[in-house]
N, C-alpha and C positions, 0 to 999 in steps of 0.2 A: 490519368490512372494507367501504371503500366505493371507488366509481370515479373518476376525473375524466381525461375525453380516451378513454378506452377501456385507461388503468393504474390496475391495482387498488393501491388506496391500506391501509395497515394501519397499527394503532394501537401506536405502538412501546413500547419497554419501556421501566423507569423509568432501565437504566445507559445506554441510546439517548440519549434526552433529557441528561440529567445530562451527555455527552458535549457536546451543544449549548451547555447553560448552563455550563461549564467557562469556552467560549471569548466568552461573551456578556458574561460577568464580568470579562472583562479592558478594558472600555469601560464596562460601567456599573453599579451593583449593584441592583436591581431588590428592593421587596418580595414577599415570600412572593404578597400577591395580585394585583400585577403578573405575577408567574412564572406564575402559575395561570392566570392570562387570557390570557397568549401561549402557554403550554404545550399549554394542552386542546386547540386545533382541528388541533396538527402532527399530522403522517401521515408513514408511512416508504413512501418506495416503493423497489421495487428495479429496477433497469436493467440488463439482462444485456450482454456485453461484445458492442458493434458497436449497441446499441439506443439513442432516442432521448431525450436530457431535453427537449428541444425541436426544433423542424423551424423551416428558414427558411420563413418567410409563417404560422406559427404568431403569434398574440400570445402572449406572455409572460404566466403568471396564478400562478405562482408563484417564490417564492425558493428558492432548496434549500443545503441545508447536507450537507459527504459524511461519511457515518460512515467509509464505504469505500472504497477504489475511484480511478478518475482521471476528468476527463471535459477532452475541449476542445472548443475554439469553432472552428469554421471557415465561410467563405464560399469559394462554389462560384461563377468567372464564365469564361464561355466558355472551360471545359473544364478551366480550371485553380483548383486548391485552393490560399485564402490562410487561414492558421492564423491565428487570432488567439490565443489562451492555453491551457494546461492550467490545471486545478485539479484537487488533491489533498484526502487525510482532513484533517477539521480547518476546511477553507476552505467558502465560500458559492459560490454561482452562478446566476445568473440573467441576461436578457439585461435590463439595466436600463433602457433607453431604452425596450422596447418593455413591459415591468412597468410605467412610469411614468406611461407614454404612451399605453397600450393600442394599440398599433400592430403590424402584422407586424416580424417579427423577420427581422434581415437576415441572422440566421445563425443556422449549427446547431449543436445541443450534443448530443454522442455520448461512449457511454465507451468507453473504451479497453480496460475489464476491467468483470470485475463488480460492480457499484457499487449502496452504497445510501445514499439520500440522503432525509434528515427537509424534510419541502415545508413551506410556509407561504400559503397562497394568498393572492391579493392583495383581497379586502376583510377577511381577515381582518386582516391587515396594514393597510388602513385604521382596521379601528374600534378595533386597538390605539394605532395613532396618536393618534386623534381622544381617548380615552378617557385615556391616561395619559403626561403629557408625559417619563417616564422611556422610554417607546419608542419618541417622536417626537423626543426627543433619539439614540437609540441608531441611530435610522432617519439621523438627519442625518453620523453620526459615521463611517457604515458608508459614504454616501455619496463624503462628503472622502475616505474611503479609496481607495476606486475610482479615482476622480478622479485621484487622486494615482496610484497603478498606470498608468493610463491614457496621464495623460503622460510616465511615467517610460519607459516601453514605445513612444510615439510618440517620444519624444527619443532613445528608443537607437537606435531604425530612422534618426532621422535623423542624427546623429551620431556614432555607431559603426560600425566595419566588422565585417562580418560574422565574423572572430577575434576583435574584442573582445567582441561580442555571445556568441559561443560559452564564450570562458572566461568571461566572466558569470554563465552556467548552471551551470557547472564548479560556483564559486566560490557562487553566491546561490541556485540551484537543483538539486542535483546529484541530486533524485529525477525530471526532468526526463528528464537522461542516461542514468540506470537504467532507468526504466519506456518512456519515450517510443521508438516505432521511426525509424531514424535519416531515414529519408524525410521523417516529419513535422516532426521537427528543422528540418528543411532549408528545407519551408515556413513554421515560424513563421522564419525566419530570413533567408525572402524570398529565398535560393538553390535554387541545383541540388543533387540526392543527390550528385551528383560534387563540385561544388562545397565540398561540406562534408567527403568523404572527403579531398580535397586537405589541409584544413585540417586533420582528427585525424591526417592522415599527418605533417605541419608539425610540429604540439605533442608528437608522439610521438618525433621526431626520429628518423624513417624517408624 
């Protein structure tokens, strides 16, 4: 059991990991001693529901991957809260700019519930790069991903109305709708809680 930030970090189990490499394997297939050299420095931490995966003005120094759990991103500016995403079991997260960049991070990552999520810290994450170009491939691949989320998520803000934007979620996200409380809905969604009840009143045809 060791620390980093003042979260106790733990050495997860082999069906932990094997959950990771599931989803690693659908991008790239890694040897036996590639596995072994990204596997051994992960750590499982656990985040209780309302606590921090990271703080704005924190740098970013790890990746995380959720076994469990929900976490989003938000920024806080003169009084008002702008959501930028949830993520869910199965997905990654980290604030990449400031991972990248070693910069504060302009936002915060909180889970929603109880959450536990396998970390990767960021030189380890370097000397896998540097060391074996299957995970400076898998690093670039992860990237594009992002990337692509990114703008697909700025296009919709710019270009969708906030119904289309909603049945979206409906339709491409619907553990969003389940787990998420409808207030925050509302702020990734860049409206009012009213706002949005208007709307499930619409679709519901009430």
């Amino acid at each position: 059991m060791s620390t980093s930030n003042g979260h106790v970090l733990q050495i997860p189990t082999t069906e932990q990991v094997q959950m990771l490499r599931n989803v690693i394997e659908r991008f790239i297939e890694p040897s036996e001693e590639e596995w072994e050299a990204f596997a051994l420095p992960l750590r499982l931490r656990h985040i209780p529901k309302n606590g921090f995966f990271l703080k704005e003005g924190e740098v970013c120094s790890h990746v995380g991957f959720i076994l469990r759990g929900l976490v989003r991103y938000y920024h806080v500016k003169d009084g008002n809260e702008y959501c930028g995403n949830f993520s869910f079991e199965n997905s990654f997260v980290t604030e990449y700019d400031s991972f990248l960049n070693r910069t504060p991070s302009r936002y915060s990552f909180s889970a929603l519930e109880p959450t536990d999520v396998l970390v990767f810290h960021y030189e380890d994450t370097q000397k896998a790069y540097h060391k074996y170009k299957t995970w400076e491939r898998f690093g670039r691949l992860i990237a594009e991903r992002i990337f692509v989320e990114v703008q697909r998520r700025k296009n919709s803000l710019v270009f969708d109305s906030p119904e289309q934007q909603y049945l979206s979620l409906i339709a491409d996200r619907p553990k969003v709708i389940e787990r998420v409380p409808q207030h925050m809905i509302a702020t990734y969604l860049g409206i009012s809680s009213v706002h949005l009840s208007r709307i499930r009143r619409k679709l519901s045809g009430k």
